[in-house]
ROLOTOR-8090 format. One line per 8 residues: number of its first residue (from 1); their letters; for each residue z, x, y of C-alpha. Coordinates in steps of 0.001 Angstrom, whole numbers, padded with zeros to 6 digits. Layout:
% residues N
NUM = A = Z/X/Y  ... $
% end
This chain:
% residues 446
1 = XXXXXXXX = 045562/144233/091275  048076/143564/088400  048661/146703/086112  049559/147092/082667  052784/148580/081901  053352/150524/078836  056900/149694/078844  056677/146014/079255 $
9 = XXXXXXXX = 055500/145716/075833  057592/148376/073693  055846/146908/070023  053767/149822/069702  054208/153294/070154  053013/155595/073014  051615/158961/073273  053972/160870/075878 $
17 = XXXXXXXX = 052370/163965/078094  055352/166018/079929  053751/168756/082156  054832/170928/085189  053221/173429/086042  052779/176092/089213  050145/175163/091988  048885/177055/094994 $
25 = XXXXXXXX = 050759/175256/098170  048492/177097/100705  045193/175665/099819  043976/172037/100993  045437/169616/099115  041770/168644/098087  041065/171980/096359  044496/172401/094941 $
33 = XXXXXXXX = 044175/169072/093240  040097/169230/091992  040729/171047/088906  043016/168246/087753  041249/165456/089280  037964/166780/087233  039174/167096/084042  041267/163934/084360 $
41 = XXXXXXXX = 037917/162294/085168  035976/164082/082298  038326/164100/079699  040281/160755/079929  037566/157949/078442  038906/154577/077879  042410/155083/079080  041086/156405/082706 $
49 = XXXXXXXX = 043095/155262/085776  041656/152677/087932  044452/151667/090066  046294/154230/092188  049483/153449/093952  051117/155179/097097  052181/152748/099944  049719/150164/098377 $
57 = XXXXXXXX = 047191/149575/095368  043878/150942/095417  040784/151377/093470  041156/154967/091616  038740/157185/093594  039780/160625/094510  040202/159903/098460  042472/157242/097051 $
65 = XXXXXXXX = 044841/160034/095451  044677/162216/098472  045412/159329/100883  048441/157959/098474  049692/161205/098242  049849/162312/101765  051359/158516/102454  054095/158971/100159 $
73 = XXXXXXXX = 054692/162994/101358  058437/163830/102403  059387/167394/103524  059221/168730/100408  057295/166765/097943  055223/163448/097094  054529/161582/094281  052382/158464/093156 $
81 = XXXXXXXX = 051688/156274/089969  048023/155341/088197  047501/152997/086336  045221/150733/084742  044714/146728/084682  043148/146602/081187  043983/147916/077916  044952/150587/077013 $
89 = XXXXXXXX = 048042/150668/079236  049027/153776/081036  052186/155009/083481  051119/158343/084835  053275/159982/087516  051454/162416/089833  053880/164357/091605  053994/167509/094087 $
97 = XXXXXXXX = 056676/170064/094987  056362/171964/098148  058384/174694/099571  060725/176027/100118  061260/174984/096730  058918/176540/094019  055838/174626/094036  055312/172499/090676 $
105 = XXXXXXXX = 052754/169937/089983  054433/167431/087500  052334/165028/085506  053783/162368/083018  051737/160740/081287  051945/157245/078846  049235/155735/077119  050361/153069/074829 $
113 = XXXXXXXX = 049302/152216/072012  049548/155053/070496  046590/153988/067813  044451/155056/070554  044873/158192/069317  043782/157570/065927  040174/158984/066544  039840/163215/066034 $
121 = XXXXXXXX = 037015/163281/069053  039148/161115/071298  042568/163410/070606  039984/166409/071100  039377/165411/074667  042885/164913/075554  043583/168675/074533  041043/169960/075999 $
129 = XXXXXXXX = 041890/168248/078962  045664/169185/079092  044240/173123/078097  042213/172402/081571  045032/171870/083143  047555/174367/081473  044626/177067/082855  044813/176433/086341 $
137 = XXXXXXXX = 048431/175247/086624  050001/177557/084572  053575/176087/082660  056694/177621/081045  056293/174617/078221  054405/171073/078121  053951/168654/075439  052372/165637/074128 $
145 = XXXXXXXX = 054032/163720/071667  054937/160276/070020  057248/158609/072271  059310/157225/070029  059333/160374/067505  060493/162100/070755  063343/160308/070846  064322/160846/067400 $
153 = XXXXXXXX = 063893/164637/067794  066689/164765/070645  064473/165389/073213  065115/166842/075768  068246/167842/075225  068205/169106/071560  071568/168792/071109  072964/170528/074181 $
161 = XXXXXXXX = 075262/168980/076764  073133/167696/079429  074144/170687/081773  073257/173657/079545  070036/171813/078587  069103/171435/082925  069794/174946/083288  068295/176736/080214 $
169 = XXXXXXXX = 065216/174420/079739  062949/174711/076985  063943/178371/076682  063268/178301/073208  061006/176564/070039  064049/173833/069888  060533/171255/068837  057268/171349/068021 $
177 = XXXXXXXX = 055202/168526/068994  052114/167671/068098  050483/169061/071116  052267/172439/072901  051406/174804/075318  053960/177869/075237  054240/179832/078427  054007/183653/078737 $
185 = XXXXXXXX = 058064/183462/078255  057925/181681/075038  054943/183415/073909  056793/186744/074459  060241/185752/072893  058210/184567/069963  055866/187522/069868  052437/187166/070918 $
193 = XXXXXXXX = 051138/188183/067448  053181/185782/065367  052578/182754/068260  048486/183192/067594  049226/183543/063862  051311/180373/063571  049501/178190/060759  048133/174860/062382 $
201 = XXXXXXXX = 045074/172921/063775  044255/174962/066802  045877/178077/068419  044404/178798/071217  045616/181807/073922  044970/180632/077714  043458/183066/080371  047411/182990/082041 $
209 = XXXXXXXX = 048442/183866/078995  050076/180882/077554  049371/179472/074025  048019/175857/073272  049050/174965/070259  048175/171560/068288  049691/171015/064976  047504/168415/063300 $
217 = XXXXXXXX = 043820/166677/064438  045029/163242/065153  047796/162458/067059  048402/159117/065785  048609/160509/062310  051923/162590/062695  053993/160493/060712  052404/161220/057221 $
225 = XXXXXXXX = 053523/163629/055135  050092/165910/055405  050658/166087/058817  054957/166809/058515  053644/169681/056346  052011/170985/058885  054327/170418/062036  057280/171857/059731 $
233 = XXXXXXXX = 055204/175359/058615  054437/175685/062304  058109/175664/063613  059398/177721/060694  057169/180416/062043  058255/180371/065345  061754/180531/063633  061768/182514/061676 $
241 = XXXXXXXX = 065782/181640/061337  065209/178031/060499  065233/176895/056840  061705/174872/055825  062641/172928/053326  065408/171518/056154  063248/171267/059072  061017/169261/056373 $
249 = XXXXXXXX = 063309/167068/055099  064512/166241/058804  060565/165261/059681  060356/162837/056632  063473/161562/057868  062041/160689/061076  059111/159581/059735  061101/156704/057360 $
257 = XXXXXXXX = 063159/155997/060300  059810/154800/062067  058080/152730/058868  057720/149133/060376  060456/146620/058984  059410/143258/059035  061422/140937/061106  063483/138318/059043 $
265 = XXXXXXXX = 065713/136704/061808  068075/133741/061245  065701/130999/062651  067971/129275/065509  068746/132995/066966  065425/134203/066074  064055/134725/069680  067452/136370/070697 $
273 = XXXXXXXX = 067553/138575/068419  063548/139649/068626  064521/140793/072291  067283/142327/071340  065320/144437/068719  062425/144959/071714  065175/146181/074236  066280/149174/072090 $
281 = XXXXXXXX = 064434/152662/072015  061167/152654/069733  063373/155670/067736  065776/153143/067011  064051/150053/066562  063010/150112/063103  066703/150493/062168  067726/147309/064542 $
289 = XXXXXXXX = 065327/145316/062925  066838/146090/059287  070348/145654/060754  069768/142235/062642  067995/141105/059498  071031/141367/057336  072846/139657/059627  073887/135718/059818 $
297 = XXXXXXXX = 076101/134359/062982  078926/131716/061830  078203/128209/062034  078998/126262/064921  082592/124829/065237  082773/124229/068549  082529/120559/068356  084120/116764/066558 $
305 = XXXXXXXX = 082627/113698/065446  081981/110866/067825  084162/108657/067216  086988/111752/067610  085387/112407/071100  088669/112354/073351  088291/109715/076436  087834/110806/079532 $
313 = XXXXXXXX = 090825/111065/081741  089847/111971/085155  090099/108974/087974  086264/109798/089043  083937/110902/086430  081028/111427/088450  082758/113490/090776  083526/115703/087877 $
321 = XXXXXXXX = 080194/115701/086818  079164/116851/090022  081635/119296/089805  080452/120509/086335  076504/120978/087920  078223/123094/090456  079943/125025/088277  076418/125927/086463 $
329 = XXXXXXXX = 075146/126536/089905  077619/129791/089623  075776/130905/086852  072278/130126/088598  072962/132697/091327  074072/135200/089111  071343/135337/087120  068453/134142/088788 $
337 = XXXXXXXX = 066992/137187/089643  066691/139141/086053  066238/135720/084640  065136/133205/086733  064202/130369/084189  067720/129734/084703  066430/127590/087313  064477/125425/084401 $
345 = XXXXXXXX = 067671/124643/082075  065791/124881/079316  066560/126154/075619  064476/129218/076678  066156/129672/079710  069672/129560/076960  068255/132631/074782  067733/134304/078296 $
353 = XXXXXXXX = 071283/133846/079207  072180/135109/075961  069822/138588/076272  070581/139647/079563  074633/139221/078901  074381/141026/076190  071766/143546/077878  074585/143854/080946 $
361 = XXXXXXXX = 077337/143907/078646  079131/141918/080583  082467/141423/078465  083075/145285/078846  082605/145508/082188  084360/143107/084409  088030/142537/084128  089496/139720/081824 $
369 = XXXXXXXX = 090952/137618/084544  087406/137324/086189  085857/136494/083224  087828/133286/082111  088380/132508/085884  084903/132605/087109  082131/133630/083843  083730/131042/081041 $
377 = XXXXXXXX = 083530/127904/083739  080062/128922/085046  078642/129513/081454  080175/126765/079383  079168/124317/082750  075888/125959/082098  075573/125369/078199  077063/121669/079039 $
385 = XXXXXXXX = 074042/120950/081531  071493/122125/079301  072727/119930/076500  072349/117009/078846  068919/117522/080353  066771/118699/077684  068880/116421/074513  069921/113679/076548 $
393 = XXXXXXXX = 073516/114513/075958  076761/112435/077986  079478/114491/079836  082513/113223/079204  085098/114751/081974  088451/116150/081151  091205/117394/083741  090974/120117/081322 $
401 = XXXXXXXX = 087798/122054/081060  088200/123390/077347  088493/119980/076743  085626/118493/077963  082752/117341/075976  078837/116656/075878  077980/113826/072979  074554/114116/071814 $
409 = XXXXXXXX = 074255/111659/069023  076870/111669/066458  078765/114458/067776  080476/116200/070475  079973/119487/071962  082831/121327/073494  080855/123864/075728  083679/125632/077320 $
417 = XXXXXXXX = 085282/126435/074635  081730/127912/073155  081767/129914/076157  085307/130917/075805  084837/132742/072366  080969/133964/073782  082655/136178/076191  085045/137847/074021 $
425 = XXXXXXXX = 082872/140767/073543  079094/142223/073353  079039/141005/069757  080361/137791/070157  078029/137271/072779  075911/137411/069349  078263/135436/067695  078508/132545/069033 $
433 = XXXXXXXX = 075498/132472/071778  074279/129828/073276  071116/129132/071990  072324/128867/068284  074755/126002/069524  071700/124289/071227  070117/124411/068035  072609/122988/065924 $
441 = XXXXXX = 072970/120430/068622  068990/119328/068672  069612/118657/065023  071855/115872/065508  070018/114249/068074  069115/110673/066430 $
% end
């Protein structure tokens, strides 16, 4: 059964549930876990799980949580994924703490796209199914929430040191998201009566004495200024100490930071710089986009007219050429398992190169010496090969390997030297990758 991921297509955004909350550890797993189990069945509609995963993949069922979780049971805890195979995707986590730790029952969920959420009736039965929840496993805080608003926000640190922010918590109303329940804590270092006054969609006080609060009717809708309004009024009353016309101008901030920028790529880098723009945070991405449109590599100079092309000078070319396709062999086992069209040697397979050195950062974090002695051979043979496969390009040995050359029509190509300046740094990995010099190479193929 192949599952959807949520995070292996980050276009859209997701709707993000964080909950832990207390559970009883003496009763049967069974009855500690139907309360969830029903409401997630009631409540969930079209983004139910159908897959669960412990040890293996099974049909969603409830003996199939029971069995996954007592497969995947340590000393002290267990936990196990569900997902789906069609869309909507969802990640959920199911996990279980035991003693003699305090016993928690953690959910996180992801449903992507977030659009899902666009519909009042279908946001009203995922509140009513986390204020299910929040009833019989009662929580100091939980959330639901826009994943990549959520990362704009600071969560979860809120601009604490990672430390302070493990030991304290959410100890106080550092957010308000669109969905909240505040537990008896929060509720009583608010005030009860000002926490059931606060102005927004529902309020709601729990039989544990927590407080559900939702800010605005759709979830997907959070973004607009209506519903900034709303989310800004609510978190000025829980703080009182905040300024509103500051906690509302950062919202609209947030929200501008997320307006969709239409990608406008140089065309030979275009793919390149699309994953690049995919691989960093949806909070971010917008941003990337705008930046990586504004911006235009150098041209090629890494090569010389034909009839410049220096003769070879090595007493057995083929021999060197062999030597060349074992060079790019280096590069082959380095990469061939987060990027194994490596094995095709395609112009594809060149823009994958490209991502997942940059992605690694590989300039920064290996030593100079190893990177001319064993990276800038094994790339540059790499770049060379490709050049000679896919555009029917001619090595043309040198002793020395900056100077050796691919012709493809009426130039040259001097691929170690490309990948001489390439590994510089993370941006000229950008600068001079190797699928813009493949490119400019297919152009001059007669």
């Amino acid at each position: 059964m192949k599952t959807l991921s949520p995070h292996e297509s980050n276009a859209e955004d997701d709707l993000l549930l964080v909950f832990k909350g207390a559970f009883d550890p003496r009763a049967a797993l069974e009855d500690a876990l139907e309360p969830f189990l029903q409401a997630l069945e009631e409540y969930a509609g079209s983004w139910m799980p159908d897959v669960v995963k412990g040890q293996r993949r099974r049909k969603y069922a409830r003996a199939s949580v029971l069995r996954a979780l007592e497969e995947e049971r340590d000393e002290d805890s267990t936990s196990i994924g569900l997902y789906r195979t069609k869309q909507p995707a969802l990640d959920m986590t199911l996990g279980l703490r035991f003693p003699p730790g305090t016993p928690e029952l953690t959910v996180w969920l992801d449903v992507q796209p977030l659009s899902l959420f666009a519909d009042v009736e279908r946001c009203r039965q995922f509140v009513d199914m986390v204020r299910a929840w929040a009833s019989r496993y009662p929580v100091p805080h939980a959330f639901a929430h826009s994943v990549a608003d959520n990362e704009l926000a600071g969560a979860p640190y809120f601009g604490r040191d990672v430390k302070t922010s493990r030991r304290d918590g959410f100890d106080q109303v550092y957010e308000v998201s669109w969905l909240n329940i505040f537990g008896p804590k929060l509720v009583a270092r608010v005030g009860r009566e000002r926490m059931l006054s606060t102005p927004a969609h529902r309020v709601e006080e729990l039989p544990n004495g927590a407080v559900l609060l939702v800010t605005w009717p759709i979830a997907a809708d959070f973004a607009s200024d209506e519903a900034r309004v709303a989310q800004a009024r609510a978190h000025v009353h829980l703080r009182p100490d905040l300024d509103f016309d500051t906690v509302l101008r950062t919202l609209r901030e947030r929200s501008a930071a997320l307006v969709p920028v239409e990608p406008h790529f140089p065309p030979d880098i275009a793919p390149l710089l699309a994953r690049i723009s995919d691989d960093v945070p949806l909070g971010e991405r917008q941003r990337k986009i705008a930046e990586l449109n504004a911006y235009q590599p150098p041209e090629p100079e890494e090569w010389l007219p034909a009839n410049a092309a220096l003769p070879p000078d090595v007493d057995d070319p083929d021999l060197v050429r062999k030597y060349y396709a074992h060079l790019a062999e280096g590069l082959v086992v380095l990469l061939h398992t987060p990027a194994p069209s490596v094995f095709d040697a395609t112009p594809e397979s060149l823009t994958d190169v490209d991502f997942h050195l940059w992605r690694q950062n590989l300039p920064e974090r290996f030593a100079r010496h190893d990177i001319d002695a064993h990276a800038v051979p094994a790339v540059g043979a790499y770049l060379g090969e490709v050049l000679v496969r896919r555009l029917g390009g001619q090595w043309i040995p040198r002793q020395k390997l900056e100077e050796a050359q691919v012709r493809v029509g009426s130039r040259v190509w001097l691929p170690f030297v490309r990948a001489h300046r390439y590994l510089r740094s993370s941006q000229a990995l950008l600068d001079f990758s190797l699928t813009q010099l493949y490119r400019a190479a297919e152009r001059h193929v007669p």
